[in-house]
C-alpha positions as protocol buffer text, in pm:
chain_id: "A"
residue {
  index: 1
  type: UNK
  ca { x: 4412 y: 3483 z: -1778 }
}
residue {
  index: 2
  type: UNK
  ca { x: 4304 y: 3774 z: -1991 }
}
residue {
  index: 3
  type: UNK
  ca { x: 4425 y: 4016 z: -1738 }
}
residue {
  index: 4
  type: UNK
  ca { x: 4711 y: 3828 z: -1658 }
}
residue {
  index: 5
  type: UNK
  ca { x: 4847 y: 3874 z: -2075 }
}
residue {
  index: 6
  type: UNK
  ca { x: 4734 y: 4243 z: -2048 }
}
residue {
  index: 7
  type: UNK
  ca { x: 4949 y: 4312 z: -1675 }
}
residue {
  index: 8
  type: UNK
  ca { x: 5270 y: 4179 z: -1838 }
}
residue {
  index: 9
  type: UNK
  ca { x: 5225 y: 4267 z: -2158 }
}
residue {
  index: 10
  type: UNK
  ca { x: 5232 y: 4654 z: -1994 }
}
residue {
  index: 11
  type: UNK
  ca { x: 5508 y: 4532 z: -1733 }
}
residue {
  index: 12
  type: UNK
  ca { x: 5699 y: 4363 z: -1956 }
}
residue {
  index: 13
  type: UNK
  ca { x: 5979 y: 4248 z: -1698 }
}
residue {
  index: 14
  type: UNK
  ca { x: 5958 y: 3884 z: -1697 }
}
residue {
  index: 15
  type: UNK
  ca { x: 6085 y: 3936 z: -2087 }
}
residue {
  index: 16
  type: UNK
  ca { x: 6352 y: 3899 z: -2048 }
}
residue {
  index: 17
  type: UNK
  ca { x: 6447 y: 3761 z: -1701 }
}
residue {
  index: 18
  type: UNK
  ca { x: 6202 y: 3438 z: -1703 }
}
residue {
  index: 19
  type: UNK
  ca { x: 6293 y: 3337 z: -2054 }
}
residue {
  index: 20
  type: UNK
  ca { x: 6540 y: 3069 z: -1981 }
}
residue {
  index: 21
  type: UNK
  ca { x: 6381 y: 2939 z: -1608 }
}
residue {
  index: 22
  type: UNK
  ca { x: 6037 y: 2919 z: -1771 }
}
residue {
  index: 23
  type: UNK
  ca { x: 5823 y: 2821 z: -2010 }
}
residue {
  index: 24
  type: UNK
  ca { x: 5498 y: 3019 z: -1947 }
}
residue {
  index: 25
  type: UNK
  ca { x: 5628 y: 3392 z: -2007 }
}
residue {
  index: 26
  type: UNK
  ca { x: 5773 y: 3301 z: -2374 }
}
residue {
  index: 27
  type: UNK
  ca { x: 5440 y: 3202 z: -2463 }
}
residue {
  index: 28
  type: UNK
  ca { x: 5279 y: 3436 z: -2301 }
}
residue {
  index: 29
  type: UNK
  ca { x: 5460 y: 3712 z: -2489 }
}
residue {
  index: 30
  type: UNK
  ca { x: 5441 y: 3542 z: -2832 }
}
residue {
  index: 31
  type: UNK
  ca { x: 5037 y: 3540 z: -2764 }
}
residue {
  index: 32
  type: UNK
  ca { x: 5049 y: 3880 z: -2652 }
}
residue {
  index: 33
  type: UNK
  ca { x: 5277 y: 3986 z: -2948 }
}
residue {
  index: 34
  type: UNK
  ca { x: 5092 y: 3821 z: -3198 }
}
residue {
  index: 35
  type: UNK
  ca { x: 4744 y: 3973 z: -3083 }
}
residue {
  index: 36
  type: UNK
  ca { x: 4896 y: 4321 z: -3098 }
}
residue {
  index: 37
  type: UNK
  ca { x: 5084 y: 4283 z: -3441 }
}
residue {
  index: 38
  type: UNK
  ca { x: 4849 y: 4052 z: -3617 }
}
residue {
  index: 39
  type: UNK
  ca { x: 4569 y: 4145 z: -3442 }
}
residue {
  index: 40
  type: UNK
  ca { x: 4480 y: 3760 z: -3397 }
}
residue {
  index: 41
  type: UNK
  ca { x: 4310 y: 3713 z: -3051 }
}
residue {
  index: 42
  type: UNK
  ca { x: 4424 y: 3482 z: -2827 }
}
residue {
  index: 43
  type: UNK
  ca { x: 4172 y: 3176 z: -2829 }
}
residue {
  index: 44
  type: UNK
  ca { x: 4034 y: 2978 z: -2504 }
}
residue {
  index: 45
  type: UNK
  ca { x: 4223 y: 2701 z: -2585 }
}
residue {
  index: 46
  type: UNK
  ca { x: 4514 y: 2886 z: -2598 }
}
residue {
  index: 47
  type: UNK
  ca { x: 4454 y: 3041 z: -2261 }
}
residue {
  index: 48
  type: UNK
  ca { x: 4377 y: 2716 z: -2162 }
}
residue {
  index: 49
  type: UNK
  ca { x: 4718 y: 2597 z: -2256 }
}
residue {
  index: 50
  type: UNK
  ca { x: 4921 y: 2900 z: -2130 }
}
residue {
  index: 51
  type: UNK
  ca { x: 4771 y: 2792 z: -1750 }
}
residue {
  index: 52
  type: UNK
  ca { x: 4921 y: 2458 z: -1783 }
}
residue {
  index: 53
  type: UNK
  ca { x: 5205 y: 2562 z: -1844 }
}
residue {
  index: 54
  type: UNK
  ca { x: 5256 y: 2725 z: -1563 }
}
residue {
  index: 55
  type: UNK
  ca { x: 5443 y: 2471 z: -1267 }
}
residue {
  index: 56
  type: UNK
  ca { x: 5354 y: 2715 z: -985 }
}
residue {
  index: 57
  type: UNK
  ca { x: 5756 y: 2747 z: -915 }
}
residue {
  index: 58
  type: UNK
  ca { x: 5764 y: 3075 z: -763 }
}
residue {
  index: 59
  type: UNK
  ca { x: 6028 y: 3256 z: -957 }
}
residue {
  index: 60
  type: UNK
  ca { x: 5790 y: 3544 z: -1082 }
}
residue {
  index: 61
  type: UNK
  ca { x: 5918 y: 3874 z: -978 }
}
residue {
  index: 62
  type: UNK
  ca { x: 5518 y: 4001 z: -950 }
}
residue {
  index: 63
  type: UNK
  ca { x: 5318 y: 3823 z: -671 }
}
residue {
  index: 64
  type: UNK
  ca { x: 4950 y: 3914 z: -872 }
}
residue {
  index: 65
  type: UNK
  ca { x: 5041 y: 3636 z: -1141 }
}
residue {
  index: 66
  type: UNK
  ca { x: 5031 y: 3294 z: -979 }
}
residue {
  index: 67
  type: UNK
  ca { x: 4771 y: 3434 z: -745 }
}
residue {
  index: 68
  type: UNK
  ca { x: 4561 y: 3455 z: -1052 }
}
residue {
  index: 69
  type: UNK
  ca { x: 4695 y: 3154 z: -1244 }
}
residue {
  index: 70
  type: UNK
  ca { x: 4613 y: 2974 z: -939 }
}
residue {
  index: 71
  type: UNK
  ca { x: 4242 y: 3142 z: -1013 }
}
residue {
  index: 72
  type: UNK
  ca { x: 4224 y: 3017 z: -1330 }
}
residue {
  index: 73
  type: UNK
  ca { x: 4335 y: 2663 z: -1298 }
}
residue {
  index: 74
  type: UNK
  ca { x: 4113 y: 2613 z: -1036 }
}
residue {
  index: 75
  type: UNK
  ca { x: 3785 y: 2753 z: -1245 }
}
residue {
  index: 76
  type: UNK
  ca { x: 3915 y: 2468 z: -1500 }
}
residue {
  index: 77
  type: UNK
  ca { x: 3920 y: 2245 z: -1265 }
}
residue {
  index: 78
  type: UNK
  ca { x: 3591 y: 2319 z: -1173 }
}
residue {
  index: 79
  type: UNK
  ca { x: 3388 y: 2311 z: -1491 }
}
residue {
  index: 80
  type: UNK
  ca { x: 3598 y: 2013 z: -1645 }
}
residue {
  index: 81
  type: UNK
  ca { x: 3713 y: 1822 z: -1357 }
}
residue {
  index: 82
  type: UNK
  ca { x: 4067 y: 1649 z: -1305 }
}
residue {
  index: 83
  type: UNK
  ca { x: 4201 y: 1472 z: -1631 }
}
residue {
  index: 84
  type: UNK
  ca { x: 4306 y: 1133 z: -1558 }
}
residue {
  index: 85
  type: UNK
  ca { x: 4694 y: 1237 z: -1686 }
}
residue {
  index: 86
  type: UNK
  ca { x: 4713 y: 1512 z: -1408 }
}
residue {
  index: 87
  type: UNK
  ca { x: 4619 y: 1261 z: -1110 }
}
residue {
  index: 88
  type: UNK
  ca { x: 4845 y: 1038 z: -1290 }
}
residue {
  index: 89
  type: UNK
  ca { x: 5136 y: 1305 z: -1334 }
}
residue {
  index: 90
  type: UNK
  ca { x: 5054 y: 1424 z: -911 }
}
residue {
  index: 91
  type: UNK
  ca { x: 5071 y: 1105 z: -749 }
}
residue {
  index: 92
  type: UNK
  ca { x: 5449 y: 1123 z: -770 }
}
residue {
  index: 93
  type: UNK
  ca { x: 5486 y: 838 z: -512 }
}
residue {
  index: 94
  type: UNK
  ca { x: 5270 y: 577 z: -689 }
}
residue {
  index: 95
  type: UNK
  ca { x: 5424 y: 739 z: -1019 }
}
residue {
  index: 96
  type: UNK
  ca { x: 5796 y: 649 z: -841 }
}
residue {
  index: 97
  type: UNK
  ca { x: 5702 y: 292 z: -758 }
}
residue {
  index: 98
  type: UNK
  ca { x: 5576 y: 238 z: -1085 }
}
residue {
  index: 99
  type: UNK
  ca { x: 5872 y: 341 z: -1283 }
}
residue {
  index: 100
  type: UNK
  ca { x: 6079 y: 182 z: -1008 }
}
residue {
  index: 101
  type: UNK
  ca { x: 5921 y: -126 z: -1058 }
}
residue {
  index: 102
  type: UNK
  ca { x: 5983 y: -175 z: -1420 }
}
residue {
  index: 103
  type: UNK
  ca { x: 6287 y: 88 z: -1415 }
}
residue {
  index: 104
  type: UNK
  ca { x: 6419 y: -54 z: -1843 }
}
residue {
  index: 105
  type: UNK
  ca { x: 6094 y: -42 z: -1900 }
}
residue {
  index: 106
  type: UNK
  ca { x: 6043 y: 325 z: -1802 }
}
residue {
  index: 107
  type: UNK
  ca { x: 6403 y: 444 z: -1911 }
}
residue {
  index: 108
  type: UNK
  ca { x: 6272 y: 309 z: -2292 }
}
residue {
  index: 109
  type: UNK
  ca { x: 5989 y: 461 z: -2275 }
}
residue {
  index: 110
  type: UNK
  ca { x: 6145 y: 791 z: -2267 }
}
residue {
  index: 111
  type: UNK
  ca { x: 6413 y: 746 z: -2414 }
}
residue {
  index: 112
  type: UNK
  ca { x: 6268 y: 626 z: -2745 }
}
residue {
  index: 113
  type: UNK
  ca { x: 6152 y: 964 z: -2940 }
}
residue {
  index: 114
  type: UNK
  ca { x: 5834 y: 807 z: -3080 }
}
residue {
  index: 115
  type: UNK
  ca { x: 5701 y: 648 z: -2695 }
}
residue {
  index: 116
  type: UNK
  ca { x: 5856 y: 981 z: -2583 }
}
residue {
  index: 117
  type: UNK
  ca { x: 5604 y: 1171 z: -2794 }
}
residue {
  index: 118
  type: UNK
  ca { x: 5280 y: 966 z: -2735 }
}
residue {
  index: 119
  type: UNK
  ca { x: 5368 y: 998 z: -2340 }
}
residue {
  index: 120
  type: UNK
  ca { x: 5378 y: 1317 z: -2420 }
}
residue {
  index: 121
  type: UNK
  ca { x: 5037 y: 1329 z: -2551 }
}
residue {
  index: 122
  type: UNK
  ca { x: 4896 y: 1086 z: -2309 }
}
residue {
  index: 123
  type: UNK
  ca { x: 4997 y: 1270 z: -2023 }
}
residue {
  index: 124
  type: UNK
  ca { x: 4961 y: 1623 z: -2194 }
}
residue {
  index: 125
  type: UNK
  ca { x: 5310 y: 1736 z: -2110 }
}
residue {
  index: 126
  type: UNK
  ca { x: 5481 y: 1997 z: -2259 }
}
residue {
  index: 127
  type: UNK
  ca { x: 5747 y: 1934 z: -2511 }
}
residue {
  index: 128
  type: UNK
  ca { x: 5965 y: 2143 z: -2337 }
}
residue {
  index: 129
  type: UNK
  ca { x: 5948 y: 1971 z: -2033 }
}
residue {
  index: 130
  type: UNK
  ca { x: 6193 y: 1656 z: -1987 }
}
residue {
  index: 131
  type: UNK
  ca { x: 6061 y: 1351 z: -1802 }
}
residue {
  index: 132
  type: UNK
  ca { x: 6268 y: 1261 z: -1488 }
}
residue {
  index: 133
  type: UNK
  ca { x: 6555 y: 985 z: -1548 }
}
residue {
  index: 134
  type: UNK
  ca { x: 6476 y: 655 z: -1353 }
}
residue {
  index: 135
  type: UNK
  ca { x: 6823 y: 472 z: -1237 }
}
residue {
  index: 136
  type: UNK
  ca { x: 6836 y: 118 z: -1193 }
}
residue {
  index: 137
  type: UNK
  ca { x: 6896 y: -23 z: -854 }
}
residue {
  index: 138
  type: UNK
  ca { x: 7251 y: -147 z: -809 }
}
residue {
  index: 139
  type: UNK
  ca { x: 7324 y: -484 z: -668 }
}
residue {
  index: 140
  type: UNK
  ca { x: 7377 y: -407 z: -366 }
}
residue {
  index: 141
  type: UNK
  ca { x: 7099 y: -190 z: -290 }
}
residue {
  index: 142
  type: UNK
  ca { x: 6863 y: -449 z: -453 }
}
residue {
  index: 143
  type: UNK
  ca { x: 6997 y: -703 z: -260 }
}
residue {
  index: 144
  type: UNK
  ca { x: 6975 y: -520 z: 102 }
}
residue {
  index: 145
  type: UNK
  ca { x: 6585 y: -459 z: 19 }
}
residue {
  index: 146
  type: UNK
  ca { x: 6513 y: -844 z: -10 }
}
residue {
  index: 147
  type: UNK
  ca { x: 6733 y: -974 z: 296 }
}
């Protein structure tokens, strides 16, 4: 990750083209920033947070980044293992049937600010990042699944 801050921080391209699409560059630059004008290094916890927030999307112009953000989520992996709120968060089918299942149940859940924010925390997603909407089943549909 060290040499991932130092390659853009010289490159400087995704500046200003990523800052609306994602999350990961802003940061990225602030740490950057802040090391060179406060002179403040950048922690491993904070490196450790600028990999998750990368999503892997594919919209970086330079193909040497996710190749090594790739690197350096799987050497966390490795020495700390899966957290239980990533499987959780990956299992997007079992995740789907779930919220499905108790669809007011989820929709409160995230719409409420305060269960918002402890999901948040629970699951260790960014605040940045919005949780998907579940719909309710219509009538109809409901009723074609049980006949």
């Amino acid at each position: 990750m060290r040499e991932v801050i130092e390659l853009c921080a010289d490159c400087d391209t995704c500046r200003t083209l990523m800052e609306k699409d994602c999350v990961f560059f802003p940061e990225l630059y602030r740490l950057s920033d802040r090391e060179k004008e406060e002179e403040i290094p950048v922690t491993e916890a904070e490196l450790r947070e600028l990999v998750e927030l990368c999503t892997l999307c594919g919209l970086c112009p330079c193909p040497r980044v996710p190749e090594d953000l790739v690197k350096a989520k799987n050497g966390y992996v490795q020495k700390e293992g899966t957290p239980i709120s990533t499987r959780l968060m990956i299992d997007v089918p079992r995740l789907a049937r779930l919220c499905c299942t108790f669809p007011r149940l989820s929709k409160a859940l995230t719409k409420n600010k305060a269960m918002s924010t402890l999901l948040r925390k629970v699951t260790r997603t960014n605040p940045a990042r919005q949780f998907p909407t579940v719909t309710e089943p219509d009538f109809f549909s409901g009723r074609k699944r049980k006949a």
